[in-house]
N, C-alpha and C positions, 0 to 999 in steps of 0.2 A: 623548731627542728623538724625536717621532715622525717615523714613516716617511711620508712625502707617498703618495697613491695616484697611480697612473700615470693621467697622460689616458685611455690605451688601454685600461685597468682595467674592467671593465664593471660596475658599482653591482650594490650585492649585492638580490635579490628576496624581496618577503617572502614568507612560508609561503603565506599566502593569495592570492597572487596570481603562482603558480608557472605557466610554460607548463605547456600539457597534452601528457600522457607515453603513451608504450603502460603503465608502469605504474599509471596512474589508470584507464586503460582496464581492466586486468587487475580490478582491484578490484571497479571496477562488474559488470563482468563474473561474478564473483568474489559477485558479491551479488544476482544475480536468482536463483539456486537457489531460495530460500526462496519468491521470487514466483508463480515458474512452478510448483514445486508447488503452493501455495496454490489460484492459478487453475484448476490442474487438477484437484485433487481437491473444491474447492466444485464444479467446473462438472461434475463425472462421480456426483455421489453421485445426484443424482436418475434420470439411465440406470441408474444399477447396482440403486437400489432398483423401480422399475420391471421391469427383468429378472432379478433373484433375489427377487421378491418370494416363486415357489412354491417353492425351493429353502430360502431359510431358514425358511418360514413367518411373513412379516411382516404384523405387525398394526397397524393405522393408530395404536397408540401406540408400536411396536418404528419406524417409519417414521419420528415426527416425530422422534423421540428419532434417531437416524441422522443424519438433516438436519441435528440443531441439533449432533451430537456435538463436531465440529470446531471449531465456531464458540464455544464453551464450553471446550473445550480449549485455543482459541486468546486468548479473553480472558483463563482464567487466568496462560498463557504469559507474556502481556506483561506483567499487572500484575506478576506474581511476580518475573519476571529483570529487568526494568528497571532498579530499586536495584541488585541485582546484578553488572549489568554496569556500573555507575556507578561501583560498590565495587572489584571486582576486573578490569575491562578486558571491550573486546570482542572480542579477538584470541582467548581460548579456546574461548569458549564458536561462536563463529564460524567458528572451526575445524573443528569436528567433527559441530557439530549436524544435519548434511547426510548423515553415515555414520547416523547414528541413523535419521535420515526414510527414507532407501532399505531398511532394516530392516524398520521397522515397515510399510514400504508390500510389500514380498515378505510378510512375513506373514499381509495380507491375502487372497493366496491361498490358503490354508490353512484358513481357519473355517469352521465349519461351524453356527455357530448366532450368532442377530442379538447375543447377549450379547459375545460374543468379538468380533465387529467391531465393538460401539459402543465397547469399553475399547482398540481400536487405533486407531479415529479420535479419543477423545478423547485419548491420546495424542499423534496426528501434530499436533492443537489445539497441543499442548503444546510441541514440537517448531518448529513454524512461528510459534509467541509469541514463543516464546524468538528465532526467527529475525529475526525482523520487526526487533525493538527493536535487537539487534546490528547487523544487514545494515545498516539507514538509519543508525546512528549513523555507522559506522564507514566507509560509501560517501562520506558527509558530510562526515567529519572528513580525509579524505584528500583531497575534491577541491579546486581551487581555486574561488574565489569566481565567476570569471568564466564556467565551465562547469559548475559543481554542478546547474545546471538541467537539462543535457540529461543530466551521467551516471547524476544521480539519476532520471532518465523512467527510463533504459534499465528499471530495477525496474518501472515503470508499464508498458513493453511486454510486459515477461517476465509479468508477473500475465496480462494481456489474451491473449496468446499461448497461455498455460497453461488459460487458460476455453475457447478457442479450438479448439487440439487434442484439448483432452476433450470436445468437442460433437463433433470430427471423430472419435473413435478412437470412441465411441460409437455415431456411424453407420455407421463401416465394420464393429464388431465386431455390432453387435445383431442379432442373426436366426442367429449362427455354436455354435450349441451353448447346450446348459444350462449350460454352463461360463464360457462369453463373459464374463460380471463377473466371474470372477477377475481373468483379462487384462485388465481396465477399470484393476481396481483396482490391481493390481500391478504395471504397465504404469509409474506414478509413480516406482519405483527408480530407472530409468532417469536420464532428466536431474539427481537429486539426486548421483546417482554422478559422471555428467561435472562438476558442479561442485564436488564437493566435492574432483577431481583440481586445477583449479582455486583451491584457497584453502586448499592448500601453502602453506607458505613467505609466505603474507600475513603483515606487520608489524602491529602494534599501532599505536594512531591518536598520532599525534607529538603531538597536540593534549593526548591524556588522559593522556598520558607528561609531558608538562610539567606538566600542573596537578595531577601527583598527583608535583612536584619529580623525575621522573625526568629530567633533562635531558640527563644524556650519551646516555641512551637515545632520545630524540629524535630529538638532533642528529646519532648515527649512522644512523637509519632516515633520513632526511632527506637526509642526505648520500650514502649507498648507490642509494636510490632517484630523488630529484630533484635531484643534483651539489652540489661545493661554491660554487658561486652563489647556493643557497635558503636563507635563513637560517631555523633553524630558530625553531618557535615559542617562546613562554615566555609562562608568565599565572602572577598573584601564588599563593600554595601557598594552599591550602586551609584555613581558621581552624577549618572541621568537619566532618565527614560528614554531609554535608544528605539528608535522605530524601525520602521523597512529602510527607512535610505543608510542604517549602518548597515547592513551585511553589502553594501553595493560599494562601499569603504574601501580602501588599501587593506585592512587587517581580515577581512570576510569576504572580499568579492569572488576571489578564484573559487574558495568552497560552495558558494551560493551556486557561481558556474557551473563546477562540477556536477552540485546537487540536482540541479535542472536537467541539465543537459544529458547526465547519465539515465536520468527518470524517462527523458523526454526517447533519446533512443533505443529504452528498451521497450516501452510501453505500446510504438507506432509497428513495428512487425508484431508483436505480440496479442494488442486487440485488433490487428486489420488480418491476420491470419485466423486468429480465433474467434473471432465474429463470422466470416466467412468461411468456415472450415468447409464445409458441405462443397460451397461451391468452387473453390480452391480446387477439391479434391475431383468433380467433375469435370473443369477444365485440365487439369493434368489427365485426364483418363479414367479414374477411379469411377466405377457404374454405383457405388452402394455407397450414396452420401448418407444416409443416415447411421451407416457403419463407421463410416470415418469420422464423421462428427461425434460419436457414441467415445471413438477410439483415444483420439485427441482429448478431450473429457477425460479421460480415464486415465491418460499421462499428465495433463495435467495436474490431478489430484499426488501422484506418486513422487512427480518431481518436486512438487511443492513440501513432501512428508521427507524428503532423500535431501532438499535444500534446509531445513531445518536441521538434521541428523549431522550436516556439513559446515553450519554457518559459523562456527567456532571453534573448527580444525583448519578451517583456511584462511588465508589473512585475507581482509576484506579486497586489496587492491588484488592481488590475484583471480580471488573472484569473477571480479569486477570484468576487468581486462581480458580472462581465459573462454569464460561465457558469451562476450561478445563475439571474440575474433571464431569460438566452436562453433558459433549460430550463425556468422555468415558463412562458415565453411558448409555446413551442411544446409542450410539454401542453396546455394550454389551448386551441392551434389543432385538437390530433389532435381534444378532447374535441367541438370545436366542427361542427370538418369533417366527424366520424364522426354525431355528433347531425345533420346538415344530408342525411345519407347521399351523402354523396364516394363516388368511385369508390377500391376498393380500392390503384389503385395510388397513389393520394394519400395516405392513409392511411399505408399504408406508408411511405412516402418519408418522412411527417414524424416516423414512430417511426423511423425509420434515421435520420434526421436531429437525432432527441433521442441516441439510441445514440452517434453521432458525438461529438456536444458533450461527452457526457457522461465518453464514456472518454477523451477529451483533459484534460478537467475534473481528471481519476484522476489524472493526473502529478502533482498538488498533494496531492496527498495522500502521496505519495512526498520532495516536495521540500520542502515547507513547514512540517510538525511540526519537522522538525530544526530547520531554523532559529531557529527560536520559542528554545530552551534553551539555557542555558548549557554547555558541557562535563561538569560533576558532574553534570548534570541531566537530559542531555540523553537518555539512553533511557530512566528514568522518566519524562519528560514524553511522550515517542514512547510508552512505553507505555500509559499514560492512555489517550492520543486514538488508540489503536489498540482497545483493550478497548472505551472507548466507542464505536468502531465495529462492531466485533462484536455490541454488543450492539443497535444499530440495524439492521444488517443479518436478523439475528436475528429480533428484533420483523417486520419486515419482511415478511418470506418466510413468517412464520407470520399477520402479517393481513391480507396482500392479497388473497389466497384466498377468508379468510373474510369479509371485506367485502365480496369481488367477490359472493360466493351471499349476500350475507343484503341488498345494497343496492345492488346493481349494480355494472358495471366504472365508469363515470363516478363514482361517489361513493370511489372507490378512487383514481381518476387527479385527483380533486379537491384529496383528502387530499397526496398525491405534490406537488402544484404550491403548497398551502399549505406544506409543508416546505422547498420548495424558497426559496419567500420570504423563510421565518425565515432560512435559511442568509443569503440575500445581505444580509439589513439585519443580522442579527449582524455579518458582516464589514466591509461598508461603517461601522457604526458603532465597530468593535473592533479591524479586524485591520489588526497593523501589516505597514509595507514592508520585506521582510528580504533582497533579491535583491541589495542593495547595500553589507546589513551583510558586518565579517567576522566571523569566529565569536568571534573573539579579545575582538572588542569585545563578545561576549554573554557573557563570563566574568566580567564585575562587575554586579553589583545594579545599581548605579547605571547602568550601561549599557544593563541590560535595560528598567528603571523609565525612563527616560529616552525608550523607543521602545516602549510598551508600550500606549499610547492611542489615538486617533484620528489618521490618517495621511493626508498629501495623495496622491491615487491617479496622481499623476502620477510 
């Protein structure tokens, strides 16, 4: 005979929809390492190469080769470990991969010629791939559905912060010795260490513990960490080990699509604007580029703290789609205002004002690849549309430059506002609403397939 539940009994909660813990907090917490390095070390190589250019003897190919090393490091990362951590979990490799970075970033101070610092930056590449695909999955798979939005930003501040403070250690250290870019460079140990003290004792994702039939394992992380009130997850076992070529599938390809290609066009005006803020802001007119790049910097950090504040008031596709089509509008004003000769502090306002949107914009790029995948899939798919980020970022930084001297800054910020278009009519016509899915339901085909199309943005 069963046992009746007590009135007073309080209904058991499901995984997905567990209050929010100091332990969800820890997690997140727990997974901006990877960001804040990232940030920092994209946002400090172009100070370092500028102030060790007569020290290592850099040649404007030892130079580009530098720039890109990371960014090539980091595509391989993701492509590589993402099956990886699909296969064997991402509590290992998430674990430790933060001792490795603080390594490789101390032994930056040490080289002494540009060979030995491009084979440690494409390294930390390596290191922050691997990061990327683990940290999102695994921040993802632990939060609940109703706050994944904001915990997954806090990674979208931690990046912003990271670009942040290596514009700031950059200006406090530049002018303090021929030595000054060691302590640029090496300076990144730092925060990898406080976090990787932090991501101790982190559990494996209950979620990946289910679908790969580990279920007592689950249900004791689950119960340890979020009481026995949260019932723990369960999704059908796995019929195979699906690799990269399922998400390119009938049942995954549009989301894969999506994932990329939304990564890809927001990422190409974002770091070929903010890489060259300075000079952007010289060829429109602007006299005081160190003000504007100071400026830009400092909307950046706000939009990034205002995208956070927003990620889970707004439904992801709105986002998505509103951001895009706001940020070629307002190119298009700068291109217009600056042609019309606006006064510089207009000007300015309205590239702070794109900087704003833009790194608010960044939250989705933290929050929204996870979503898109199933569990087994889920950091190959995040790897994909990370690497394809990379490799737009990439492109980027290497042709705004050369577009700005061979056709001007306006046929540069043209090109930027045409990208910015494809991004929002790919989404508007592609990307589905995932802010309401739970992950649970992204573990069958038919689930995915089911929301994979065209989606009302309300």
């Amino acid at each position: 005979m069963t046992t009746p539940v007590s009135p007073t009994q309080p209904a058991p909660i499901a995984y997905d929809d567990a209050p929010l813990t100091r332990f969800h907090i820890r997690i997140a917490v727990a997974g901006t390492g990877g960001q804040f390095s990232d940030g920092f070390i994209l946002g400090i190589i172009g100070i370092v190469i500028a102030s060790a250019g007569d020290t290592l003897g850099l040649t404007p190919l030892w130079t580009g080769a530098l720039g890109a090393a990371t960014l090539t490091g980091l595509f391989a990362g993701a492509i590589a470990v993402g099956p990886i951590a699909d296969r064997i979990g991402r509590r290992s490799i998430f674990g430790w991969d933060m001792l490795f970075f603080a390594v490789l970033s101390l032994l930056q101070f040490f080289v002494q010629t540009p060979g030995q610092l491009l084979i440690l930056r494409l390294l930390l590449g390596l290191v922050l791939g691997a990061d990327y695909v683990v940290s999102k999955s695994l921040v993802t798979e632990h939060s609940p559905r109703k706050f994944r939005g904001r915990l997954m930003s806090l990674l979208a501040v931690a990046w912003a912060a990271g670009y942040v403070f290596a514009y700031l250690i950059g200006f406090l250290l530049t002018g303090h010795g021929d030595d000054a870019w060691r302590y640029m460079l090496a300076i990144s140990a730092l925060p990898a260490l406080l976090v990787f003290g932090f991501r101790l004792g982190v559990p494996e994702s209950p979620l990946w513990l289910a679908k790969h039939q580990r279920n007592a394992e689950a249900a004791d992380v689950v119960r340890r960490h979020l009481g026995p009130g949260v019932l723990p997850p369960t999704a059908p076992p796995l019929s195979r080990n699906r690799g990269l070529t399922a998400l390119f599938g009938p049942a995954y390809r549009r989301r894969t699509a999506v994932g990329a290609l939304f990564y890809v066009c927001q990422v190409i005006p974002f770091f070929a604007l903010g890489t060259f803020s300075s000079q952007v802001m010289e060829s429109l007119g602007v006299t005081s580029k160190m003000g504007a790049g100071a400026l830009y910097n400092v909307f950046l950090l706000i939009g990034a703290v205002v995208g956070l504040v927003l990620i889970d008031h707004i439904s992801r596709r709105r986002f998505l789609v509103g951001t895009f089509f706001i940020g070629a509008l307002l190119l298009t004003a700068l291109i217009l205002f600056a042609g019309a000769g606006a006064s510089a502090i207009v000007v300015i306002a309205v590239f702070a004002a794109f900087a704003f949107l833009m790194s608010a914009a960044v939250n989705l790029e933290f929050v929204y690849p996870p979503e898109l995948f199933p569990t087994d899939l889920r950091a190959s798919g995040v790897g994909i549309a990370t690497a394809a980020s990379r490799l737009g970022s990439a492109a980027s930084t290497f042709l705004l430059p050369v577009v700005e001297a061979g056709h001007g800054i306006n046929t540069a910020l043209i090109g930027c506002v045409v990208i910015l278009l494809v991004g929002g009519l790919v989404c508007w016509v592609w990307a589905p609403e995932t802010s309401t899915e739970s992950l649970l339901d992204t573990d069958t085909d038919a689930g995915t397939a089911a929301t994979s199309g065209h989606q009302p943005s309300g």
